[in-house]
C-alpha positions in Angstrom: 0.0 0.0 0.0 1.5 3.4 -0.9 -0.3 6.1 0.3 -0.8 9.7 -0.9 2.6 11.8 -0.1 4.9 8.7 -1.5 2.9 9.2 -4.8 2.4 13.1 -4.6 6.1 13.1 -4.0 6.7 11.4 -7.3 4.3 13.3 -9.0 5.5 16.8 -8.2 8.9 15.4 -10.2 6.4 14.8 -13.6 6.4 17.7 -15.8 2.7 18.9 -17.1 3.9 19.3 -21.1 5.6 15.5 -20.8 2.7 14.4 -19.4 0.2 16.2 -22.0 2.1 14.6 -24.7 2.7 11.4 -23.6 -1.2 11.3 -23.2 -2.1 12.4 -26.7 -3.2 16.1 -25.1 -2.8 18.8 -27.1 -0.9 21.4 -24.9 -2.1 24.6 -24.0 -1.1 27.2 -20.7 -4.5 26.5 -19.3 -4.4 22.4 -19.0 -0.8 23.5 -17.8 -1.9 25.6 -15.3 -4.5 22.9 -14.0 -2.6 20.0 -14.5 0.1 22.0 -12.1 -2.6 22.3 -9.7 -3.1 19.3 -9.7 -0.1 17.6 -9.4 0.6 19.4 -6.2 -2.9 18.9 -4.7 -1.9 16.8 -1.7 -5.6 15.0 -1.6 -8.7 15.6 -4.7 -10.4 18.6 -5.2 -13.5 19.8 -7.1 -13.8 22.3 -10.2 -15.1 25.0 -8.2 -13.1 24.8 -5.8 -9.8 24.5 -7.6 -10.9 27.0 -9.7 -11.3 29.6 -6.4 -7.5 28.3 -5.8 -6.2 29.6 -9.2 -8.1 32.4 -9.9 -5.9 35.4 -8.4 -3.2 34.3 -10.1 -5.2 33.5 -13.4 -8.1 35.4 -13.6 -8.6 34.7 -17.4 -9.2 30.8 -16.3 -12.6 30.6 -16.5 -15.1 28.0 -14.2 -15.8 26.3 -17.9 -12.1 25.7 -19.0 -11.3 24.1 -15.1 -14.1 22.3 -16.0 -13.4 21.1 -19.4 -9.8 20.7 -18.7 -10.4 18.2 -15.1 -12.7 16.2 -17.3 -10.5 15.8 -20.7 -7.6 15.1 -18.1 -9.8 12.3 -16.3 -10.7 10.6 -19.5 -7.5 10.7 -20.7 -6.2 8.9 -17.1 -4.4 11.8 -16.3 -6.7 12.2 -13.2 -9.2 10.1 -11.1 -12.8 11.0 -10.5 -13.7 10.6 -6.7 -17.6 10.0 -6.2 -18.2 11.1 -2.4 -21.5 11.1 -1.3 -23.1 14.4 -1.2 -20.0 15.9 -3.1 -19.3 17.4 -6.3 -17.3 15.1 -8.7 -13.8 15.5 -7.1 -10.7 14.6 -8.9 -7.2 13.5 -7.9 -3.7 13.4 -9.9 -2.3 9.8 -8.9 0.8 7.8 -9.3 0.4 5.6 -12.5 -1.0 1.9 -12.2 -4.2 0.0 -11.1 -4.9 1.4 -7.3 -8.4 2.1 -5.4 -9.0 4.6 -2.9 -9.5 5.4 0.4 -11.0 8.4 1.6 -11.8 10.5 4.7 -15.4 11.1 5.0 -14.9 14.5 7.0 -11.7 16.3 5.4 -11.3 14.2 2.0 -7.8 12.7 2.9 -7.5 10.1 0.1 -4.8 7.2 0.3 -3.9 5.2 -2.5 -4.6 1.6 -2.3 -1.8 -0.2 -4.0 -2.2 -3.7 -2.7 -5.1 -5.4 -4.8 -6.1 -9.1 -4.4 -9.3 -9.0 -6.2 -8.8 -9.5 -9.9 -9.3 -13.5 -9.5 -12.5 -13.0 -7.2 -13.6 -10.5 -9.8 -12.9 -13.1 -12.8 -14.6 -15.9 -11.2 -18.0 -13.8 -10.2 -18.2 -12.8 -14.3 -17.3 -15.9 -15.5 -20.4 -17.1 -12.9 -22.5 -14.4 -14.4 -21.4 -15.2 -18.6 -19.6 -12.0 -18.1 -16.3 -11.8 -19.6 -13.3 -9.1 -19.3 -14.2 -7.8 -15.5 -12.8 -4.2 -14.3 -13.5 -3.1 -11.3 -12.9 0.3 -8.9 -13.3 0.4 -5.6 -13.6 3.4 -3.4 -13.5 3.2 0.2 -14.2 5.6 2.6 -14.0 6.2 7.1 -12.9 8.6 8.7 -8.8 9.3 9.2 -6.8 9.1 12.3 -6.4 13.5 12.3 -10.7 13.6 12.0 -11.3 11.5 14.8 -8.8 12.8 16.8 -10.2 16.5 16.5 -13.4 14.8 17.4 -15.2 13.6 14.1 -17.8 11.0 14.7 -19.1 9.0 11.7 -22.6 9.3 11.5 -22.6 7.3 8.5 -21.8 4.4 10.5 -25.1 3.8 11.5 -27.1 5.0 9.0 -26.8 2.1 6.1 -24.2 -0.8 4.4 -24.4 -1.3 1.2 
């Protein structure tokens, strides 16, 4: 299991024009700007709210470019979308490589699950099903050892499983 500073660390060594290119992105100052963002964003982060970040210094970046740009960066696997519940689509620059998620419920701390034993499991319940070719993403989510120290309960707890 890696978790999220061993990857940022690596990250914030990747330049945003090597990474464009190696992905087939055309380059521009603007997928630049947000892939930089992004690369130092210690956990994920929404449009608007990364947006709110990088407007004083780039005030010609409008809320429709972050927008475009997170979303053209995500389907290109530049960036992971993050589903919280009751959230905004959030999105995360990762290390390369098949990984889930953990999350903090409370402040969005996200770990990166390296360590992934369920590719057989997954395999087996399609080939049950007549399904061939399984994916599969997981995203967990509690609350981190900082939340509940300041006090955080999970109210989720309680409320439903899935």
């Amino acid at each position: 299991m890696t978790g999220s500073g061993d990857s940022q660390a690596a990250a914030r060594a990747i330049d945003a024009t090597e990474v464009l290119v190696s992905r087939g992105l055309r380059v521009t100052a603007q997928r630049i700007t947000v892939l930089d963002a992004m690369i130092a964003e210690r956990d994920d982060t929404t449009a608007q709210a990364l947006h709110e970040r990088l407007r004083p210094a780039h005030p010609q970046l409008g809320m429709a470019t972050v927008y475009r740009t997170l979303n053209a960066l995500a389907d290109a696997g530049v960036l992971d979308r993050l589903h919280h519940e009751g959230t905004s689509t959030c999105y995360r620059y990762c290390a390369p490589g098949h990984h889930h998620h953990l999350t903090c419920r409370s402040c969005h701390a996200v770990v990166e699950l390296r360590d992934c034993d369920l590719a057989t499991w997954a395999q087996h319940v399609a080939a049950a099903h007549g399904f061939s070719a399984p994916q599969h993403a997981v995203e967990l989510s509690g609350i981190c050892a900082d939340c509940r120290a300041r006090g955080v309960e999970d109210a989720s707890a309680h409320a439903h499983t899935h």
